[in-house]
C-alpha positions in Angstrom: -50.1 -39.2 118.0 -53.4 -38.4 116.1 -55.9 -41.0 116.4 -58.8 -41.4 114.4 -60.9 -44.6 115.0 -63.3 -45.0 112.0 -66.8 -46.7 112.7 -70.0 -47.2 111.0 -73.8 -47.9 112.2 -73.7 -51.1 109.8 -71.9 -53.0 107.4 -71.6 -52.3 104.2 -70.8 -48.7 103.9 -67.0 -49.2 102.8 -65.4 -48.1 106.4 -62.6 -50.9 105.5 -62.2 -49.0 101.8 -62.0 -45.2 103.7 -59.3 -46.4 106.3 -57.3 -48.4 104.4 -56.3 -45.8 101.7 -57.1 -43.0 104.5 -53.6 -44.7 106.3 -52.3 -44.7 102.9 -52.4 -41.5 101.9 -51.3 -39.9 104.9 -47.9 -42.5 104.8 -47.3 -41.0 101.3 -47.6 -37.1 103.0 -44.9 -38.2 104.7 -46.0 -39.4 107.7 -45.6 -42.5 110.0 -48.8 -44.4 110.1 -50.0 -47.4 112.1 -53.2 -49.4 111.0 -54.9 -51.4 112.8 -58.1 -53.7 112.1 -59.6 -54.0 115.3 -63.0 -55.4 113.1 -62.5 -58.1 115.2 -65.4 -60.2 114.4 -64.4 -59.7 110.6 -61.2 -58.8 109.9 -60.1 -58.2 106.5 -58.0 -55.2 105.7 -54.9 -57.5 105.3 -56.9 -58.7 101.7 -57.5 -54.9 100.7 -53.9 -54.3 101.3 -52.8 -57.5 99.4 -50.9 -59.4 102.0 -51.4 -63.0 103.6 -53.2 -62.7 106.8 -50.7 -62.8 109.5 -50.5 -63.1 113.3 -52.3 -60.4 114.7 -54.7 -59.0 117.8 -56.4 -62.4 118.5 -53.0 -64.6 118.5 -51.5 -61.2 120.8 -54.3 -62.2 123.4 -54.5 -65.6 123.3 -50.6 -66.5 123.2 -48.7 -66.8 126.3 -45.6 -64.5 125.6 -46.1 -62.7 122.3 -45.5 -59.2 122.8 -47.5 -56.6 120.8 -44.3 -55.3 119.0 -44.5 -58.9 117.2 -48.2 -58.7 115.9 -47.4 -54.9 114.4 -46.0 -55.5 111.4 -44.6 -53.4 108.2 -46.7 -52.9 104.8 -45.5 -52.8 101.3 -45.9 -49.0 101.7 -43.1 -46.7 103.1 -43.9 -45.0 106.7 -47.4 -47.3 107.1 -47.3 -50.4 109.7 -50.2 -52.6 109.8 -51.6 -54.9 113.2 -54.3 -57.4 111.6 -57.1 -58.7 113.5 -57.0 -62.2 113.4 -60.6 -63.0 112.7 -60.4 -66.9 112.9 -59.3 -67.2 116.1 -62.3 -68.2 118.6 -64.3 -65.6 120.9 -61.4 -62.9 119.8 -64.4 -60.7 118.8 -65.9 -61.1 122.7 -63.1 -59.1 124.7 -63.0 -59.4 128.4 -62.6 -56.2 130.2 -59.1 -57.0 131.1 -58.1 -57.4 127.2 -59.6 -54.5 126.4 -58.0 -52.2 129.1 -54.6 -54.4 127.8 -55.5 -53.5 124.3 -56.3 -50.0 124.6 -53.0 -49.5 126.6 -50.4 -51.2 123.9 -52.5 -49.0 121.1 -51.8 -46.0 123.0 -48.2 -46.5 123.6 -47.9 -46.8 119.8 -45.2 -44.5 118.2 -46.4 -43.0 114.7 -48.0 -39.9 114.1 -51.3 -41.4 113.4 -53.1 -44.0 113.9 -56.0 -45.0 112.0 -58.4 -47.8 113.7 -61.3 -50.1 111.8 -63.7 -50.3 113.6 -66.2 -53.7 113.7 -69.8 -52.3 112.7 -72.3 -51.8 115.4 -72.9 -50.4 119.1 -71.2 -53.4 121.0 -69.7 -51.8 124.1 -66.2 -52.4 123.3 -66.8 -51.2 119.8 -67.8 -48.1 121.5 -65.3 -47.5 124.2 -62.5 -48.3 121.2 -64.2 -45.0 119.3 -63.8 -43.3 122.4 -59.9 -43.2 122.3 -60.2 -40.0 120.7 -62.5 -37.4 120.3 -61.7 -37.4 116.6 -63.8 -40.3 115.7 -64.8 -40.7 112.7 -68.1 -42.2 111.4 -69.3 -43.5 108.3 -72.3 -44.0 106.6 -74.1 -43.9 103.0 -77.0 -41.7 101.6 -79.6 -44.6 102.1 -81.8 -43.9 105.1 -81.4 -47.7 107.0 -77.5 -46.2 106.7 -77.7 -42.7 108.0 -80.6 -43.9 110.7 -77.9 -46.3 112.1 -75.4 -43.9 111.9 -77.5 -41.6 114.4 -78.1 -44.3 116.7 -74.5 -45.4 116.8 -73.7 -41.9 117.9 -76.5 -42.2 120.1 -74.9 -45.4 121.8 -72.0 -43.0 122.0 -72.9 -40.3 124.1 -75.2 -42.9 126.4 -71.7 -44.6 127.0 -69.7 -41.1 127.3 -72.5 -40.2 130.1 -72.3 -43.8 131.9 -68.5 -43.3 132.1 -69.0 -40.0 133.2 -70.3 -41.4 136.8 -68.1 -43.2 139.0 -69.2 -46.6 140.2 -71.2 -45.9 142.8 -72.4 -42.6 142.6 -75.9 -41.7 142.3 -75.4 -41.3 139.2 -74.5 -44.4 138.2 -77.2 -45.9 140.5 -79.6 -44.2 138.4 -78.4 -45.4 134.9 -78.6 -48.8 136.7 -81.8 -48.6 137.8 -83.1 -47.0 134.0 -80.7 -50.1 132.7 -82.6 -52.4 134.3 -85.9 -50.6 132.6 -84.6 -51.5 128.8 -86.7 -50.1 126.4 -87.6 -46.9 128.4 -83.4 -46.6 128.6 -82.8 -46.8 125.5 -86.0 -44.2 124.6 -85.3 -41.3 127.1 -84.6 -38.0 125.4 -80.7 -37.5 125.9 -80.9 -33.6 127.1 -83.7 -34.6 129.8 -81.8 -37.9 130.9 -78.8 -34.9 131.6 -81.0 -33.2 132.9 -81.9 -35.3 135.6 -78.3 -36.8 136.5 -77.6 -33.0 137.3 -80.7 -33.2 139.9 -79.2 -36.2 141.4 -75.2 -36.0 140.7 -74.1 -32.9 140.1 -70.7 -33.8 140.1 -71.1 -36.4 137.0 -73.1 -34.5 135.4 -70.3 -31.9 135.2 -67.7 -34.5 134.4 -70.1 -35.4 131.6 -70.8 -31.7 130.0 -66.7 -31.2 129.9 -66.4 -35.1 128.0 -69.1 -34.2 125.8 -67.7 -30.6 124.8 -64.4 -31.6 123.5 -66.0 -34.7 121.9 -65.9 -34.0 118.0 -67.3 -36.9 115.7 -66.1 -36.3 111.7 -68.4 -37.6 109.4 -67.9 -39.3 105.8 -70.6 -39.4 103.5 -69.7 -42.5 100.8 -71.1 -44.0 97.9 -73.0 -41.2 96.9 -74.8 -41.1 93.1 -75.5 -37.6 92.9 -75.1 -34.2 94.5 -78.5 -34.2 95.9 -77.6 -36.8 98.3 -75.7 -34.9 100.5 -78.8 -33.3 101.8 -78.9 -36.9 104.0 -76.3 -35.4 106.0 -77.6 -32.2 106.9 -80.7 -33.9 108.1 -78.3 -36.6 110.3 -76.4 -33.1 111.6 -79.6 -31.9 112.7 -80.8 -34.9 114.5 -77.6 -34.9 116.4 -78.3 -31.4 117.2 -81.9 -31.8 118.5 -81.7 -35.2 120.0 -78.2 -35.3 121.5 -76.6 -32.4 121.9 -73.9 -32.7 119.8 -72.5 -31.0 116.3 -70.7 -33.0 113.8 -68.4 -32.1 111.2 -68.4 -32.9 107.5 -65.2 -34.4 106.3 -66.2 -34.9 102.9 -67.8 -37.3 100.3 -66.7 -40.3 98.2 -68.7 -41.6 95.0 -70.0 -45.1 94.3 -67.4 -46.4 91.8 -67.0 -49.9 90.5 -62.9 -49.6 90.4 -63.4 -50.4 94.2 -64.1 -53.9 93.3 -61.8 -54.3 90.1 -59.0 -53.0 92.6 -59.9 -55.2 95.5 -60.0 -58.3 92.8 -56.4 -57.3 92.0 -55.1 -57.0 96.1 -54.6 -53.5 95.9 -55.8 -50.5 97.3 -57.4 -48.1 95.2 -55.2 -45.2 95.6 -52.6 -47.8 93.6 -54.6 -49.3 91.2 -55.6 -46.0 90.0 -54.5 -42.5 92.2 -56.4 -40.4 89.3 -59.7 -41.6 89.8 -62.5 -39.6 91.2 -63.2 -42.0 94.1 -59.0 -41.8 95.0 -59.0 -38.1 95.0 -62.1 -37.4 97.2 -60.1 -39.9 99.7 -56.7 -37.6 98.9 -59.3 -34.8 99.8 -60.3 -36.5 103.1 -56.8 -37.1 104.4 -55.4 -33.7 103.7 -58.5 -32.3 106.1 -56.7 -34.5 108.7 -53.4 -33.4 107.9 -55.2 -29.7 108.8 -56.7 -31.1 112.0 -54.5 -28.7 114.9 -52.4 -31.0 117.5 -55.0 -29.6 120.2 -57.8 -32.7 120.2 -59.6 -31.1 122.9 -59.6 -27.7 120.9 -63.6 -26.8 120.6 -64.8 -26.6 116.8 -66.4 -22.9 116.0 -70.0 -23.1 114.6 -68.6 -21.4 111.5 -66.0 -24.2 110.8 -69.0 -26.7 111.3 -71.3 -25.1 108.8 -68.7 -24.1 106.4 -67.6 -28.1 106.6 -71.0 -28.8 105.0 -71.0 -26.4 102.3 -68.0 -27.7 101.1 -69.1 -30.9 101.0 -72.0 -30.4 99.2 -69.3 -28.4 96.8 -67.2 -31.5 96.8 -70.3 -33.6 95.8 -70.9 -31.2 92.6 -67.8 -31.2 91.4 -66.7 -34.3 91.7 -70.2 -35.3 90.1 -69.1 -33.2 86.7 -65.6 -35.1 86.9 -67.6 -38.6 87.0 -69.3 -37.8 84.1 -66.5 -36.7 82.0 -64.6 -39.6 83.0 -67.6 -41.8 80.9 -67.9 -39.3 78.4 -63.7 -40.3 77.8 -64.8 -43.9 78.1 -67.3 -43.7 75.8 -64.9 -41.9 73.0 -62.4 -44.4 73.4 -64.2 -47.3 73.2 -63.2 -48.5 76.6 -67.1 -48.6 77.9 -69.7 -49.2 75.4 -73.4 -48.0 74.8 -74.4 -51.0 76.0 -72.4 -50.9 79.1 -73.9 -47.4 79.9 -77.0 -48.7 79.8 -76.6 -51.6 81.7 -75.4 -49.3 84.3 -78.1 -46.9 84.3 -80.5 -49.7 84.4 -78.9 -50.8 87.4 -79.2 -47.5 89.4 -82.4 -46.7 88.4 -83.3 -50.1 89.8 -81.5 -49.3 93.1 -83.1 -46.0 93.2 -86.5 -47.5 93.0 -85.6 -49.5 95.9 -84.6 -46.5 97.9 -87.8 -45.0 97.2 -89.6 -48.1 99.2 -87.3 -48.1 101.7 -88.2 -44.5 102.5 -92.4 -45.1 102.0 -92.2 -48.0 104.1 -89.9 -45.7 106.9 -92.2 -43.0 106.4 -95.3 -45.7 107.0 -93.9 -46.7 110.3 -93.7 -42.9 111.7 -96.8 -42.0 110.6 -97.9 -45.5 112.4 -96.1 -44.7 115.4 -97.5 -40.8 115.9 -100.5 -42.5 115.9 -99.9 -45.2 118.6 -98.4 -42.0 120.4 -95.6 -42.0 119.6 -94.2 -38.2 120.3 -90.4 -37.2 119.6 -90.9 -34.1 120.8 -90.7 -35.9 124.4 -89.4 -39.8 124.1 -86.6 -38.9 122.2 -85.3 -40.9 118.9 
C-alpha cells in the first residue's frame, strides 16, 4: 500500500481540494483507494465529497466496542472508501499517545493500494508523526510568501521530529535534545546541519540512525492556486532553503491554478473532477495523480538529482501551459456570452487588488530581515 499523507504549513491552501480529487482520480485509474480525514480539529472532506457526515475517527476512539472496519466506509465512487474525522466530538483533535500508536496501527493494516491522508494544518506533534507514515509525504502550499514560509518551517518541524525519533530514550542523544528543549527559542533557532553535527559528537549511534531516516525521506511538493507562470519561481526558492538549511531535496509534483469552479462545485457537493473533469484546474490534478501512479513500489528507493531538477522544469512547463489553456477558456467564455466584459473586469480588478496586497506582504517581510540583520541576526549561523 502507497501512502501519501498530504499536509500544509497553514490553512487555506486547498490541501482538502488536492486530496479529495487526488483519491478520486486514482479510484477511477483503477485502483482501490482509502481516504481518510485525519484533519482532526476540522474535518470536512465528507461535505467536498457530498455525503452526510458520518461516524468516523473520533466516535472509533471514544466508543467502547466499535471496531475500525465500522468507521471506514464506501463513497459514491467505485474502488474509493472514505474514514471521516468526526470533528464535533470533544478533545478528538488532542490524541493521547496511546490513540495515536492505536490509530497509526488500524491505518496501516488498511488493505487498498493507496491511501491518501488529510492532514490538519500545522506542526502539532501528532500532525507530524502522522506525515511520517511515509516517506512520500506530500506538502502543500501557495505562491504567497506567509504560505511557502510556513511550508519550510513545517518541513523544518519535520526533520527536528525525524532526528528526535532517531535517539532512543535515553541515549545521549536524546538527553541533549532535552536539555536544547528545555532552552526554547535557541531549539527551535539552531542550524539543522550543526545540531547533526553535534549529536554525532555525542551519539554516534543516533546520529547514524538519523542520516539513514533522513536519506530515504522524500517530501513531494504541490504548488496551488497559482495566477501566473512566474509564480513558480516561489518554489525553487522553498527547494533551495530546504537544501541550505535542512539538508533535504524536495520534489515538484506539479501545479494547480486558482479557479473559481472550486467553489461553484463545492456549493453543488461535488468534487471538481465531477462537476467538470475538463477544466484546467481538474486536469493539472489528473496530471498530479498519474506522477503517483509512476511513483516505483520501492518507498525507500533514493531520488537522483536529475529526477529532482527535471521535476521543477516541468512544473514550471506545467505552469505555462496550462496558463495559455486558462486564457483560452475566457476567450470561449467571452464569445459565447457565458462571462461578460463586465465580469472580466471585475475579475481583473480583483487580482490586481490581491496582487497589491502581496506586494506589502513581501515589503513588510523584507522590512523585518533587513531589521533583524541589523539586531544581528545572521542565517549564515542561527539557521532559519
Amino acid at each position: 500500500m502507497h501512502i501519501f499523507p498530504i499536509a500544509s504549513g497553514k490553512g487555506g491552501v486547498g490541501k482538502s481540494l488536492i486530496a479529495t480529487n487526488l483519491a478520486i482520480a486514482l479510484a477511477q485509474a483503477g485502483k482501490e483507494v482509502v481516504l481518510v480525514d485525519l484533519d482532526l480539529g476540522g474535518s470536512n472532506l465528507h461535505l467536498m465529497l457530498g455525503i452526510p457526515a458520518p461516524r468516523g475517527i473520533g466516535s472509533f476512539l471514544t466508543t467502547p466496542g466499535l471496531s475500525f472496519q465500522d468507521i471506514v466506509g464506501p463513497t459514491q465512487y467505485e474502488r474509493l472508501r472514505f474514514v471521516p474525522g468526526d470533528a464535533e466530538i470533544p478533545g478528538v483533535a488532542n490524541l493521547t499517545a496511546g490513540q495515536k500508536k492505536k490509530l497509526l496501527s488500524h491505518l496501516r493494516k488498511l488493505h487498498a493500494d493507496y491511501l491518501i491522508i488529510d492532514l490538519g494544518a500545522g506542526t502539532h506533534i501528532n500532525t507530524l508523526d502522522f506525515f511520517l507514515m511515509s516517506n512520500n509525504g506530500i506538502i502543500v502550499t501557495t505562491p504567497t510568501p506567509t504560505a511557502t514560509v510556513n511550508a519550510y518551517l513545517f518541513l523544518k518541524n519535520v526533520i527536528f521530529r525525524l532526528l528526535y525519533l532517531s535517539c532512543k530514550r535515553g541515549s545521549e542523544g536524546y538527553q541533549y535534545l532535552k536539555r536544547l528543549e528545555k532552552e526554547g527559542k535557541a531549539f527551535q533557532e539552531l542550524y539543522l546541519p550543526k545540531l547533526a553535527e553535534l549529536i554525532k559528537e555525542v551519539d554516534p549511534e543516533s546520529y547514524e540512525q538519523f542520516t539513514r531516516s533522513l536519506s530515504s525521506f522524500h517530501p513531494r511538493l504541490i504548488l496551488n492556486m497559482l495566477e501566473q507562470p512566474q509564480d513558480t519561481v516561489r518554489a525553487q526558492r522553498l527547494r533551495r532553503s530546504c537544501q541550505q538549511y535542512l539538508g533535504i531535496d524536495i520534489e515538484h509534483l506539479g501545479i494547480i491554478y486558482r479557479d473559481d469552479l472550486q467553489d461553484i462545485a463545492l456549493s453543488s457537493k461535488l468534487p471538481i473532477l465531477v462537476y467538470k473533469p475538463d477544466s484546467v484546474l481538474s486536469q493539472a490534478v489528473y496530471r498530479i495523480a498519474d506522477k503517483l501512479l509512476q511513483i516505483g513500489e520501492e518507498e525507500t528507493s533514493l531520488l537522483d538529482i536529475e529526477e529532482i531538477d527535471e521535476s521543477f522544469q516541468e512544473a514550471d512547463v506545467e505552469a505555462q501551459i496550462d496558463f495559455e489553456n486558462k486564457m483560452e477558456y475566457v476567450e470561449e467564455l467571452l464569445h459565447t456570452g457565458t462571462l461578460t466584459m463586465g465580469d472580466l473586469v471585475e475579475t481583473v480588478k480583483m487580482q490586481q487588488m490581491e496582487i497589491n496586497r502581496l506586494r506589502k506582504e513581501n515589503q513588510f517581510l523584507k522590512a523585518q530581515l533587513v531589521k533583524a540583520i541589523q539586531n544581528g541576526f545572521l542565517p549564515e549561523t542561527r539557521g532559519k
